[in-house]
Structure formats: structure tokens, C-alpha cells
PLY file of the C-alpha trace (Angstrom):
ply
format ascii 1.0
element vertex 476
property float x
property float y
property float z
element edge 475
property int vertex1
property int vertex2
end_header
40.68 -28.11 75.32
42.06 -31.23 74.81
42.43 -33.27 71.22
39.60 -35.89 71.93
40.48 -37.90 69.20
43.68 -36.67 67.12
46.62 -38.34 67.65
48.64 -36.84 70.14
52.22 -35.40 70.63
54.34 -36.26 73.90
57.98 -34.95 74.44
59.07 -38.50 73.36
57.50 -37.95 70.38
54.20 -39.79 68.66
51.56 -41.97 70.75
50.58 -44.10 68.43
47.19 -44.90 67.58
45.13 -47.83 69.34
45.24 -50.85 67.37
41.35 -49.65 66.91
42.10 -46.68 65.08
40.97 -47.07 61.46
42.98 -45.68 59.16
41.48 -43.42 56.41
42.44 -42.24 53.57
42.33 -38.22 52.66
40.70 -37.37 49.59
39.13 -34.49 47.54
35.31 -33.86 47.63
33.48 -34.42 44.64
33.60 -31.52 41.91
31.08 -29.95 40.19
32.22 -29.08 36.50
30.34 -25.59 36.34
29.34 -24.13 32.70
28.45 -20.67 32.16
25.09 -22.03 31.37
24.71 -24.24 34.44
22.66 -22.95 37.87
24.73 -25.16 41.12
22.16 -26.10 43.30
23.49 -25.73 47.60
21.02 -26.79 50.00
21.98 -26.70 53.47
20.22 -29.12 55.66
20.25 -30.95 58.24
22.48 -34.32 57.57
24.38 -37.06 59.38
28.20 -37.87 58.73
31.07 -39.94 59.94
33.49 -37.76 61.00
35.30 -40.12 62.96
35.70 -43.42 62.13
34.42 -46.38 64.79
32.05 -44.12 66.56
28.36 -43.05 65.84
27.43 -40.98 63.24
27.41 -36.86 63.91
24.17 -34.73 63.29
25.81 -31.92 61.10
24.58 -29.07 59.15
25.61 -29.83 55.50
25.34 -28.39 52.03
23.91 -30.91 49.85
24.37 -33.16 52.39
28.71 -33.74 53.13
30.72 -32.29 54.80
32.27 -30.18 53.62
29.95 -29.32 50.89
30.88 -30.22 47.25
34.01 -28.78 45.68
33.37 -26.09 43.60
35.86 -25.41 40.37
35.17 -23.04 37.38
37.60 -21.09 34.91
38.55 -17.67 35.78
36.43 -15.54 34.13
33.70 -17.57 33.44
30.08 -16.66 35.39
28.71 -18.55 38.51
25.14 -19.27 39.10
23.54 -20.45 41.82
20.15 -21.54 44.25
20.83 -21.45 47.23
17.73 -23.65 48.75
17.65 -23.00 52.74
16.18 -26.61 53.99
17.42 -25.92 57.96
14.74 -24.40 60.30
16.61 -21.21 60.55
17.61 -18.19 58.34
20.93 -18.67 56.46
23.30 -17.02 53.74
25.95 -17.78 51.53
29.59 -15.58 51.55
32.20 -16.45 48.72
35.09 -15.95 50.86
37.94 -13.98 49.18
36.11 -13.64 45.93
35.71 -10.16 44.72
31.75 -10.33 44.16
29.31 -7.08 43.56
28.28 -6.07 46.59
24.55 -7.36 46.31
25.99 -10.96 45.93
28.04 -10.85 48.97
25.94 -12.61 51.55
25.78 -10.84 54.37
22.52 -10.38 55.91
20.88 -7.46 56.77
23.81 -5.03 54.71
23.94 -6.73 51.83
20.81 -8.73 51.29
17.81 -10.33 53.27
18.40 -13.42 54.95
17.44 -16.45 53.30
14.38 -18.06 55.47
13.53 -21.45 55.76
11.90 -23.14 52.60
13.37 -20.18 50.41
15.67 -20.02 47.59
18.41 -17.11 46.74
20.03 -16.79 43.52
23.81 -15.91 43.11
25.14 -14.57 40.21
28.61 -13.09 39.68
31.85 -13.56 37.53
35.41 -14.93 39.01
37.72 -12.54 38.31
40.82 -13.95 40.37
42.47 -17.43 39.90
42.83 -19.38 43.19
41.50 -20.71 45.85
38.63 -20.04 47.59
35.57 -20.98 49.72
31.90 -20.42 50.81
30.26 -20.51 53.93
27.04 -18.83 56.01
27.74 -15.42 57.14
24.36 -16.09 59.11
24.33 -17.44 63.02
27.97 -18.43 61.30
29.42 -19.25 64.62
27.00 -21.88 64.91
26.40 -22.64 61.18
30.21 -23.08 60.34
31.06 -24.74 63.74
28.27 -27.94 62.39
29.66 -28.17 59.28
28.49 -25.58 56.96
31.63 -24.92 54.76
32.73 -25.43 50.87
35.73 -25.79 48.63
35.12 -23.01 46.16
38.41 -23.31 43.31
39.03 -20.70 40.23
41.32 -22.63 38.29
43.90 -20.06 36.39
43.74 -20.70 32.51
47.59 -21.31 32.22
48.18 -23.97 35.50
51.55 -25.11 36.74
52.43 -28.84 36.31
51.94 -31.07 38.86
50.86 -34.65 39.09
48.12 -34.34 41.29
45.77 -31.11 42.79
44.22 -32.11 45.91
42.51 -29.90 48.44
42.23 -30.19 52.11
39.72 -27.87 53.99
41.04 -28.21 57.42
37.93 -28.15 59.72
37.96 -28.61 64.08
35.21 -29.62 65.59
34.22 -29.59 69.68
32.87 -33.42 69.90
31.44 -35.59 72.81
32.92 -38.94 73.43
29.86 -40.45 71.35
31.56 -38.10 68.69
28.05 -35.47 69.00
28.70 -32.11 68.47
28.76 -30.25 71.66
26.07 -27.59 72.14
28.11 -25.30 73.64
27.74 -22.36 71.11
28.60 -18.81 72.43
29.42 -19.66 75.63
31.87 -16.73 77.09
35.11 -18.24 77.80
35.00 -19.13 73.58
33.81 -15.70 73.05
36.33 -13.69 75.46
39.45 -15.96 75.21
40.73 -17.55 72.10
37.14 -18.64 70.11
35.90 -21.85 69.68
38.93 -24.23 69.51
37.85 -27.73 69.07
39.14 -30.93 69.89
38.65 -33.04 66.79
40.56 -31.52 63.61
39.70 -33.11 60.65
40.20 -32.81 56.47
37.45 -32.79 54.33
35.40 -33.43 57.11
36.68 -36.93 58.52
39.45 -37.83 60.94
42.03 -38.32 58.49
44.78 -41.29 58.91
47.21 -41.98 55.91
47.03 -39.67 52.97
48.52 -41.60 49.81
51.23 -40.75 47.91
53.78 -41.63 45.14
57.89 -41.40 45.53
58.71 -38.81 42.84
55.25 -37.29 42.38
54.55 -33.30 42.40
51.56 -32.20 44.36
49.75 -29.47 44.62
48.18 -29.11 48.38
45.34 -26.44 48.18
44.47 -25.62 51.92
41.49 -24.04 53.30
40.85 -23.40 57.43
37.29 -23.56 57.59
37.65 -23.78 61.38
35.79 -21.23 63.57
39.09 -20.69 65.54
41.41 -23.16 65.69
44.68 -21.64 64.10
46.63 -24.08 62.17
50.68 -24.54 62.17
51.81 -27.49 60.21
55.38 -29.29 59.99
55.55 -31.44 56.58
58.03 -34.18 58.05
61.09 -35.21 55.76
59.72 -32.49 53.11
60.28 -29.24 51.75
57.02 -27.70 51.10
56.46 -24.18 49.13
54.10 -21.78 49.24
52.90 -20.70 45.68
49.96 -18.78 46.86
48.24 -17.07 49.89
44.20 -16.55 49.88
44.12 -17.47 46.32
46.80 -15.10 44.87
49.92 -15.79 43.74
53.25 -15.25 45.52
57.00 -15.61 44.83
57.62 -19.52 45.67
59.17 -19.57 49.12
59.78 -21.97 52.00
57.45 -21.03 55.04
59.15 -19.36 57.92
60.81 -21.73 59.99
59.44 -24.59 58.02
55.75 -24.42 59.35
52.69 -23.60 57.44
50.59 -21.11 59.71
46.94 -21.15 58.25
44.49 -19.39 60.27
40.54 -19.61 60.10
39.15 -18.06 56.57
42.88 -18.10 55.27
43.94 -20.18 52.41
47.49 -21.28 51.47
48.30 -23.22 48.05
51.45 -25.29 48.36
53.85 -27.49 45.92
55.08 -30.63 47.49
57.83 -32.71 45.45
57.49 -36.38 47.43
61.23 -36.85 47.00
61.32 -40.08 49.81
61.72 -43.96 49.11
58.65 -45.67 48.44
57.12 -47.91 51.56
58.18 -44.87 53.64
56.19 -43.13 55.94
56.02 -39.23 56.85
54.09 -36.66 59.73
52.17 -33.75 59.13
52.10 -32.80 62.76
50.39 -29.39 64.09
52.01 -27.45 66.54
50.17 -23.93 66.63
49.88 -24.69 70.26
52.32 -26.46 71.61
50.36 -28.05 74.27
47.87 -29.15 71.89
50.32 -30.46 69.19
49.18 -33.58 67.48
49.81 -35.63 64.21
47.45 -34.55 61.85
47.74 -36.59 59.27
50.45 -39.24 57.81
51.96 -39.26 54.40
52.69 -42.89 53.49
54.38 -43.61 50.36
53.15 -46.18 48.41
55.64 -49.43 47.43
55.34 -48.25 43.72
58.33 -47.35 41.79
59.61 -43.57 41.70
57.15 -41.68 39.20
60.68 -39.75 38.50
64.14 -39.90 39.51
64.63 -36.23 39.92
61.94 -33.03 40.86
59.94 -32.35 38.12
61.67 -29.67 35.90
58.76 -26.68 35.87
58.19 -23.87 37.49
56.08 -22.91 40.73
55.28 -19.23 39.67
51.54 -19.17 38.97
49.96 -16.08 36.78
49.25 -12.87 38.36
45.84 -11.88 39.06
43.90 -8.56 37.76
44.10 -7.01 41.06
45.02 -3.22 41.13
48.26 -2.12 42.44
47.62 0.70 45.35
48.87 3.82 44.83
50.95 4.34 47.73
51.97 8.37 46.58
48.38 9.33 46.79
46.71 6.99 49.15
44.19 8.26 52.28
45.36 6.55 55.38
43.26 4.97 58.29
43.86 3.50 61.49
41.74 0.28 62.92
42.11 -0.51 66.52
41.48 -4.05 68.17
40.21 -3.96 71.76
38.85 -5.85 74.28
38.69 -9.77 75.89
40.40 -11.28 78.63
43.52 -9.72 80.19
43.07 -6.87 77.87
43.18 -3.09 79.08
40.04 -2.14 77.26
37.65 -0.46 79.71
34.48 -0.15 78.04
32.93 0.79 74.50
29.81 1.89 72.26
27.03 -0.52 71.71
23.98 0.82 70.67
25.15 4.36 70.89
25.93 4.31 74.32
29.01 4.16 76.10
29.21 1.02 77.83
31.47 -0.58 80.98
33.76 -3.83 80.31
31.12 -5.54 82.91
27.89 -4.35 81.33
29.03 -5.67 77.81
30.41 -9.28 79.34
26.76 -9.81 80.64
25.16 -8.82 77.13
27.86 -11.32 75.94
30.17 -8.76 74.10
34.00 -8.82 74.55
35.37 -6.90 71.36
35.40 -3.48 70.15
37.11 -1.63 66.77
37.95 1.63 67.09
36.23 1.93 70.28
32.42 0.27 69.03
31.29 -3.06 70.12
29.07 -4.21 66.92
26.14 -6.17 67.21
24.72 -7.40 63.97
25.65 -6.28 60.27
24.17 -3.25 59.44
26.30 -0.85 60.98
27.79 2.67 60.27
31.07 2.84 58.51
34.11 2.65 60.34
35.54 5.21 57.56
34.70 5.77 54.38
36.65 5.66 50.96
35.66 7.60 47.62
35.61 4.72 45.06
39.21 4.05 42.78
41.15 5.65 45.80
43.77 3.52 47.45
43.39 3.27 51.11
45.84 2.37 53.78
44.92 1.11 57.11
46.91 0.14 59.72
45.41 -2.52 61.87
46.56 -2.38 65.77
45.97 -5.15 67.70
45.69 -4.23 71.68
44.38 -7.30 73.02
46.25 -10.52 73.91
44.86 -12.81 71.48
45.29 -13.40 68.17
43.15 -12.14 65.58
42.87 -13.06 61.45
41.45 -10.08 60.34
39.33 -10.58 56.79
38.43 -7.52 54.32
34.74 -8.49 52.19
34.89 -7.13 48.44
38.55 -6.50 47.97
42.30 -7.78 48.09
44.65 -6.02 49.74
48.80 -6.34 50.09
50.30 -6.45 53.01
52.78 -3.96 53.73
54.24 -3.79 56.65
54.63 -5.77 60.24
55.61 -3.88 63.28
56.67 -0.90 60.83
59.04 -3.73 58.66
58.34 -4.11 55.37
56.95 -7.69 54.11
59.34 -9.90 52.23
56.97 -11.06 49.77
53.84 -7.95 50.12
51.42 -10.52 49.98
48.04 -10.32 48.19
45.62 -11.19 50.97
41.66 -10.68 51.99
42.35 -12.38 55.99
45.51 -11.10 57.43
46.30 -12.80 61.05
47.31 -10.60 63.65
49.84 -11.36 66.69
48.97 -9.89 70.29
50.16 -6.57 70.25
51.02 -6.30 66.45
50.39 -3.66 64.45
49.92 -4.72 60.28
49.70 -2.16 57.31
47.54 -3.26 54.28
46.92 -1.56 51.70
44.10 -1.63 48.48
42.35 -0.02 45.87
38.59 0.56 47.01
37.14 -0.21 43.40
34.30 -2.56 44.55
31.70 -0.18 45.87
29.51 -0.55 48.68
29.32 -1.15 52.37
31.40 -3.95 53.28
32.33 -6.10 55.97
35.80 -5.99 58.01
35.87 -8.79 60.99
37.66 -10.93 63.06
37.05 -14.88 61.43
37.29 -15.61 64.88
33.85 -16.39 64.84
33.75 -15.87 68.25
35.37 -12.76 68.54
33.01 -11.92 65.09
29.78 -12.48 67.03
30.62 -10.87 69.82
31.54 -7.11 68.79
34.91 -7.22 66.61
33.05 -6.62 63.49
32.73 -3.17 61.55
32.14 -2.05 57.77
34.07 0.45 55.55
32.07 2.09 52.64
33.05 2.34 49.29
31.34 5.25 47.66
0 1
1 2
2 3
3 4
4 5
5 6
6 7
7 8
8 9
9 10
10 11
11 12
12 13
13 14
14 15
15 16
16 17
17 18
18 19
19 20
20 21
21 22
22 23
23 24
24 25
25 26
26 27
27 28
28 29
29 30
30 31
31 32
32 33
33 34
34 35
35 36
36 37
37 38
38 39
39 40
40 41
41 42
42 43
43 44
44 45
45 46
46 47
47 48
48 49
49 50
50 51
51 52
52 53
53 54
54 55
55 56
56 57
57 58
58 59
59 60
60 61
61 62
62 63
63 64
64 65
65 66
66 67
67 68
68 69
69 70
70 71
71 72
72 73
73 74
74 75
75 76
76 77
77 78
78 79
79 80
80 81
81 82
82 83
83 84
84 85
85 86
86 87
87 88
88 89
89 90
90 91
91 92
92 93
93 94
94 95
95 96
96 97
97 98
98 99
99 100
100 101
101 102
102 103
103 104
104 105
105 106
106 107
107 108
108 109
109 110
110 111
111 112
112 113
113 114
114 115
115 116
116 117
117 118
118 119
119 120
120 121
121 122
122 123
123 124
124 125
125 126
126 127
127 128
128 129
129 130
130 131
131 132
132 133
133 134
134 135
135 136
136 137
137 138
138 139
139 140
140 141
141 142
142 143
143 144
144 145
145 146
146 147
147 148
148 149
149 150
150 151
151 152
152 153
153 154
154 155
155 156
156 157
157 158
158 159
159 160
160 161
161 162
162 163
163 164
164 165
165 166
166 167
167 168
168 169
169 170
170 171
171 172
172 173
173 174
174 175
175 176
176 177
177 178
178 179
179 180
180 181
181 182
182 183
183 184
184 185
185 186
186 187
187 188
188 189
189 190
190 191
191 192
192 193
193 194
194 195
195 196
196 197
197 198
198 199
199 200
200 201
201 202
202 203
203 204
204 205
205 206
206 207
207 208
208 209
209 210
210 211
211 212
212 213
213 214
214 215
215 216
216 217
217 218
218 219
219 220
220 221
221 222
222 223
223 224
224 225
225 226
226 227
227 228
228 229
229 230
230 231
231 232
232 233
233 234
234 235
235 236
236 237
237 238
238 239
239 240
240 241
241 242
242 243
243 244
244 245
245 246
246 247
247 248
248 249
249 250
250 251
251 252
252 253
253 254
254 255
255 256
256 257
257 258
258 259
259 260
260 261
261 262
262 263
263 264
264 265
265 266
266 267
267 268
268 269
269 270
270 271
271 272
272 273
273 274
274 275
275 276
276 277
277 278
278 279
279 280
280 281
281 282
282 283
283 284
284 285
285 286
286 287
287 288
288 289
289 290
290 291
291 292
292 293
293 294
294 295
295 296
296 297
297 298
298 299
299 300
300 301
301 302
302 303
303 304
304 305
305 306
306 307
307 308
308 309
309 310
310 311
311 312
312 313
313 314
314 315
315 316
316 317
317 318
318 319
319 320
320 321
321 322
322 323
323 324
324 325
325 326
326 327
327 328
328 329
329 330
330 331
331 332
332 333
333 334
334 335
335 336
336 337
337 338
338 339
339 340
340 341
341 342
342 343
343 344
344 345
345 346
346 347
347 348
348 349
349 350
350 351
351 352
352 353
353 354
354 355
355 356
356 357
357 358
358 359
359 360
360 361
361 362
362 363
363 364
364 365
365 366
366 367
367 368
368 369
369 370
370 371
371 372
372 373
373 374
374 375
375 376
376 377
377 378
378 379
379 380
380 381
381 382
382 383
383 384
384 385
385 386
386 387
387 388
388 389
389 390
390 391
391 392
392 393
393 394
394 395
395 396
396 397
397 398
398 399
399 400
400 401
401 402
402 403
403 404
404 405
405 406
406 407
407 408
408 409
409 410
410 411
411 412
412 413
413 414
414 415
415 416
416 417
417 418
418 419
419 420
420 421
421 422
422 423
423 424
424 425
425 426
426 427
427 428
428 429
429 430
430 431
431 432
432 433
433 434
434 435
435 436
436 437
437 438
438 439
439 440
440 441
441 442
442 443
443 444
444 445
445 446
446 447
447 448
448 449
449 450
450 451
451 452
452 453
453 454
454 455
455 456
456 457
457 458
458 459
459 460
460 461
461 462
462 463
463 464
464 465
465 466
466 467
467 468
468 469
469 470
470 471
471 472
472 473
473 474
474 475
């Protein structure tokens, strides 16, 4: 799948852009102050939005009517409210991706709660317990419901905040457009659902076809990013600057460089970075995406504005943000699990269970199912537990990824650390809730089941998701 309208990469470097490109400036989506008193109103609809500038207006599903929907941001600790209104003409729900909700809040339908129909309202309620950032989406017909649009900033800001000059967030979205810039209709189709997902060919920020993001010589940012693309795996090369990551899915980490100098965000995942602009003003800088190489393109420019130099030197505070109330796993006494990803295109998976039966590779591809965990292609959410854990017992799975694709695997109700990689230990044992697997990589995570309930553990492939590589551990 080609980039339709992203800039491209050649080995000579950057095509430019047509003299008709128009170039457009990347900013943050509106935010809603939210008060422990105040109920936030979402209403996903049916909207209209100019994602690319120059051509027609795209039919989108939206939350209050943008894409992406508005920009959440509330104090750690304080309590969320919200009515969810369903305007579209099918059922929908609401998942707070990465925040640790009560089960009964955390929208998936059918295990956790009743869909919401059309013309009806559902009512969140829950505290933020974690600092960070975070987002919301449908965990409804998602592959479809995400893939027009259907995705929010959702930001916990930590009571004690680093300094920087500027927060900004980008939620990275990719979106499979028609030359008239319509969204192609194309939903489920198995190539998407066996091979790689849904990988558009129009990535945007905050839901428009960015051009030159603005910036200052001497300024400090810090760049809160959010893929809220159904597959498209993101790997991004700051040109001329040293970014750092300060947090991963919303929780802090020791301030380090990114390995080999790209930032690799895939879909659900979240990275926080801090981003001295140390170049001349008038200057002007790529953020190109390379994931895959074929498809690499320049997503975005930094241009430095002709201003003077904010500062002479960095800005002289630290990067370390405050640690979160998560609870450290007990590795001593832990119960131990395996999770095995099987299944899709050039795999060696054979068959699987769906619906209690035992099924042939050929049999599932014409029911449209490509995926199995531990042996069970799932259809729909309320399924039997993969394993079960006895509540305040830490739990240690080790995720095994047999197929040839990657996978970004995402835990509901709970934040694990990452372990281990191929059996060696992680530099920085990450605090995670969507942990991307390699082909043929095997990851060890580990948590503390506190948050009880049945709860979801997928691929954010949506893809892969809908079409069996979905299961649920209880929590009991």
C-alpha cells in the first residue's frame, strides 16, 4: 500500500511537495478542563473533516464532531465522569486505553457491559490513578470504528510536572483514502486481516495531513505521542535532534535516547518525549518514518521560526517524571503462564478451536479467522479465560510469538513491566499495558493482578483483534 498523499522518501532523499501542497500547521486539539464535579459529554456521530488539505472533505466517524475527538486532561487522582451519547446508527463503546479502570467501566461489550445502542447514553465513572498519557476509543466494530476516525487524546497530568516550554500532543492516525480523499470501504477484507492489518496510505496528526510543525530555537518541548492507527506501526527519525524518551504508555522511565535514534510507536502504544530545539532559527528539520522502508516518507517538518533563541543553552531541569502507584511484582512468589501467538500468512499454524470445535487453517480463512492464542481462534468478547489469577498474586506470562508478523500485544485493567526479550533482560523494565512483539520473539511481562475481573488481552492489530487473536485472563 502505497502513501497516497504523504510525502515520499526516494534513495536520493526527499520529493518535495507539489507547489500545490498546502502547508499546515500541527497543533493540539482543544482541551476540556475536567472538575470533579463536571459530567464530559462524547457523542460519536457521523461528521465531515478535512483531513487533507486541497481535496474534498472526508465522511468520518467523530466524537463530538473532530477528529480526533477533544483532548481530554484531568489531575491524577481526581474522578472522571462521563455520557457517552451514541448518535451513529450502530452499537458502540468507549475503552480508556491504558487506564486502570474497575472492571464495569472498561468498555468492552458483551464482558464488561452492554453495548451502547443507537440513541442511548452510558455513563462512565472512575478515578485516574496513574499520571500520563492516555487515550479512548470504541472497543465496538473497532476495526471499523477506529479506522473512520473514532479516537481521543485522554492526558492525566502528574501533580509535580517537569519544565518545559511547551506540551503538545500528536495522536498519530493512518487512514486508507481514495484519490477524492473518501475513506475506502474496504473493512475486513482478508489480505488486512491475514497479513499485516489495515495499513493505510494517508498518516496524519491530529487528524490532518500535517506540513510544518512550529517551533522556537532554544525551546523545550514535550511531544506526547499516541498511535491511534489500526495497524500502521510507526518508526520516527527526529532530523538534526536528540529526542528522549521520558515515558512509555503513560509511565515513567529512566530518560534515554531511543535505540538507534528512532522512535518505534506501535498502534495503542504511547511514548512521551523531551525535545530541546537546539538549531538556528529560519532552519528547517524532518521527522521522517521509516518503519517500512519501502513505505518511508516525511511525516512532518520542524521549521524553526526567525525569532531569537528562547535560551542560549538546554534548559537546566530534569527529565525524570514521578513514579506512578503501580505495584511492583513479586517475582519470588509469582505463578507463571505461557501465551502463544499463531496463525496468518506464511505461518505453520494448522488449525484451531472456534466455537469448541477443532477447526482446519482453510475452514477458519473462509469464516474470515486467521489468529489463534494458545491454540483458540476467538470470536467476540465474552470468552473463557485463557488462565486465571487469584487476585494480589503476581503473574508472569511469557508471550511467544509464532507467526511472521508483528504483533503489539495490549493487557485491559493492569500495567505490567517488561522483563525480558528473547530470555535478555530489559535495560529499562518498562511499565507498559501494549507490548509489540517481533516475528518469532518471545517477551516476559510481568504484573500484579489487583484489578479484578475478566479482562481483555489482544492484538491492537485491529485486524488481527477481529479476526481470532483475542483472549481474556480472569482476575478472581
Amino acid at each position: 500500500m502505497h502513501n497516497l498523499f504523504a510525502r515520499p522518501m526516494s534513495r536520493r532523499g526527499l520529493l518535495r511537495a507539489s507547489a500545490g501542497f498546502a502547508a499546515v500547521a500541527v497543533a493540539p486539539k482543544p482541551v476540556f478542563a475536567a472538575l470533579e464535579r463536571d459530567i464530559i459529554s462524547l457523542k460519536p456521530a457521523a461528521a465531515r473533516a478535512q483531513l487533507v488539505p486541497g481535496q474534498p472533505e472526508t465522511s468520518v466517524f467523530a466524537y463530538n464532531g473532530s477528529v480526533p475527538g477533544p483532548e481530554i486532561r484531568v489531575k491524577q487522582g481526581e474522578r472522571l465522569r462521563l455520557a457517552v451519547s451514541n448518535r451513529l446508527d450502530q452499537e458502540t463503546t468507549v475503552h480508556w486505553h491504558g487506564i486502570r479502570t474497575p472492571n464495569a467501566m472498561d468498555g468492552v461489550p458483551h464482558l464488561t457491559q452492554k453495548p451502547i445502542g443507537p440513541g442511548e447514553t452510558f455513563h462512565y465513572e472512575f478515578d485516574v490513578q496513574d499520571a500520563g498519557t492516555f487515550w479512548y476509543h470504541p472497543h465496538h466494530h473497532s476495526m471499523e470504528q477506529v479506522g473512520r476516525g473514532l479516537a481521543g487524546p485522554l492526558i492525566v497530568e502528574e501533580h509535580e510536572p517537569i519544565q518545559v516550554d511547551r506540551d503538545i500532543t500528536w495522536l498519530l492516525g493512518d487512514w486508507r483514502l481514495k484519490a477524492d480523499a473518501s475513506i475506502s470501504d474496504d473493512f475486513g477484507n482478508f489480505m488486512d486481516l491475514s497479513h499485516g492489518g489495515r495499513v493505510g496510505n494517508t498518516p496524519t496528526i491530529n487528524g490532518r495531513l500535517p506540513g510544518d510543525f512550529r517551533v522556537r530555537s532554544g525551546e523545550r518541548i514535550r511531544l506526547r505521542l499516541i498511535n491511534g492507527a489500526n495497524a500502521r506501526i510507526f518508526g520516527l527519525n527526529f532530523e538534526g535532534h536528540d529526542p528522549q524518551i521520558i515515558a512509555i504508555d503513560g509511565h515513567p522511565v529512566e530518560p534515554h535516547r531511543p535505540n538507534s535514534g528512532r522512535v518505534v510507536i506501535a498502534p495503542a502504544q504511547r511514548i512521551d518525549l523531551a525535545i530541546d530545539m537546539g538549531n538556528d532559527p529560519g532552519r528547517t528539520f524532518r521527522v521522517v518514518d521509516d518503519f517500512y522502508p519501502k513505505l518511508a516518507y516525511e511525516l512532518v517538518l520542524l521549521s524553526y521560526s526567525g525569532d531569537a533563541p528562547l535560551r542560549s543553552s538546554p534548559l537546566d531541569a530534569g527529565l525524570r517524571l514521578p513514579d506512578n502507584p503501580v505495584a511492583e511484582p513479586d517475582l519470588s512468589s509469582a505463578v507463571r503462564h505461557e501465551v502463544v501467538l499463531g496463525g496468518g500468512m506464511m505461518g505453520m499454524m494448522q488449525g484451531a478451536m472456534m466455537h469448541g470445535e477443532m477447526t482446519d487453517m482453510r475452514t477458519m480463512m473462509r469464516q474470515g479467522m486467521a489468529w489463534a492464542i494458545n491454540g483458540v481462534a476467538a470470536s467476540g468478547h465474552a470468552l473463557d479465560p485463557v488462565f486465571a489469577v487469584k487476585r494480589g498474586q503476581t503473574c508472569v506470562v511469557s508471550v511467544v510469538n509464532q507467526t511472521r508478523w508483528h504483533h503489539p500485544m495490549h493487557l485491559h485493567g493492569h500495567t505490567f513491566r517488561v522483563l525480558s526479550r528473547n530470555g535478555t533482560r530489559t535495560q529499562h523494565r518498562e511499565w507498559q499495558d501494549t507490548v509489540l512483539l517481533d516475528p518469532d520473539e518471545r517477551v516476559e511481562i510481568a504484573f500484579v493482578a489487583d484489578n479484578p475481573g475478566d479482562w481483555m488481552f489482544h492484538c491492537h492489530i485491529l485486524e488481527h483483534q477481529a479476526s481470532g487473536m483475542m483472549s481474556v485472563i480472569r482476575v478472581a
